[in-house]
N, C-alpha and C positions, 0 to 999 in steps of 0.2 A: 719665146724665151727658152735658153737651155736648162737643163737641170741638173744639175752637179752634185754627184756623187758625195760628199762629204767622210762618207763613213769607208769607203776606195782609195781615197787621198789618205785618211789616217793607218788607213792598215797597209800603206805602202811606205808611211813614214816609221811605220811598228818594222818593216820588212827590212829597210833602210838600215835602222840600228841595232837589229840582229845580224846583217848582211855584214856590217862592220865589228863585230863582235864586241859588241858595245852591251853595256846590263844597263838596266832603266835607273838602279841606284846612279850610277858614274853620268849615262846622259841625264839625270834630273839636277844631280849636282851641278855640274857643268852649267846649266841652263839657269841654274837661281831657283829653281822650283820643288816641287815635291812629288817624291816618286808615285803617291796616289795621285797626285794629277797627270802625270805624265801616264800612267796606267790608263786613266778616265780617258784621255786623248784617245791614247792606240784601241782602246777600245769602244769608240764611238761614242761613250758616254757625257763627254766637254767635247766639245772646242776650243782650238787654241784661241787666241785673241791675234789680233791681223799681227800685231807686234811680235807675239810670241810664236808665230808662224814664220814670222822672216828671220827671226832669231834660230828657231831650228834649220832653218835652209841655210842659213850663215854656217851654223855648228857644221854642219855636214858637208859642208866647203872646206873648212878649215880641218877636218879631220881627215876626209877624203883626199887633199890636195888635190882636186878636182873641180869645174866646174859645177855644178847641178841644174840642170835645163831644169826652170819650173812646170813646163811641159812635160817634163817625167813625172815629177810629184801629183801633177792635176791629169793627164791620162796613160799613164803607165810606161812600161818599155820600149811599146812600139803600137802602130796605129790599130791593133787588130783591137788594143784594151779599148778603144774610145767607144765608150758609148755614153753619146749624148742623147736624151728623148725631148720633146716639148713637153711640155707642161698644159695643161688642160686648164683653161678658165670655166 
């Protein structure tokens, strides 16, 4: 089994909307949500919900006018960021 980062993926989505010069107020609006959750997000403390996840990769399509490879979001820029481990039973 791989094991996936979770708290990598959020601080690349925190990276994201700093990178677009976006404030957590205006992306939390946008999203329907509240700036403490969207805070708890970027910083590992929530997850989003699968919903609220495709929701944010939407948002950053449509602000970006760009596509966004989910491949970016789950292992980074380019293939040096990937790191998968097994998982130990």
């Amino acid at each position: 089994m791989e094991y996936i980062d979770y708290l990598d993926i959020l601080q690349r989505i925190k990276k994201m909307r700093v990178n677009l010069n976006l404030t957590q107020e205006k992306m939390a609006s946008d999203l329907n949500i509240t700036v403490k959750h969207l805070s708890a997000i970027e910083r590992g403390v929530s997850l989003p919900s699968f919903q609220l996840f495709i929701k944010i990769i939407n948002y950053f399509n449509s602000i970006n006018g760009n596509y966004i490879d989910m491949n970016k979001i789950f292992y980074g820029e380019n293939k040096n960021e990937i790191t998968r481990r097994k998982t130990t039973r």
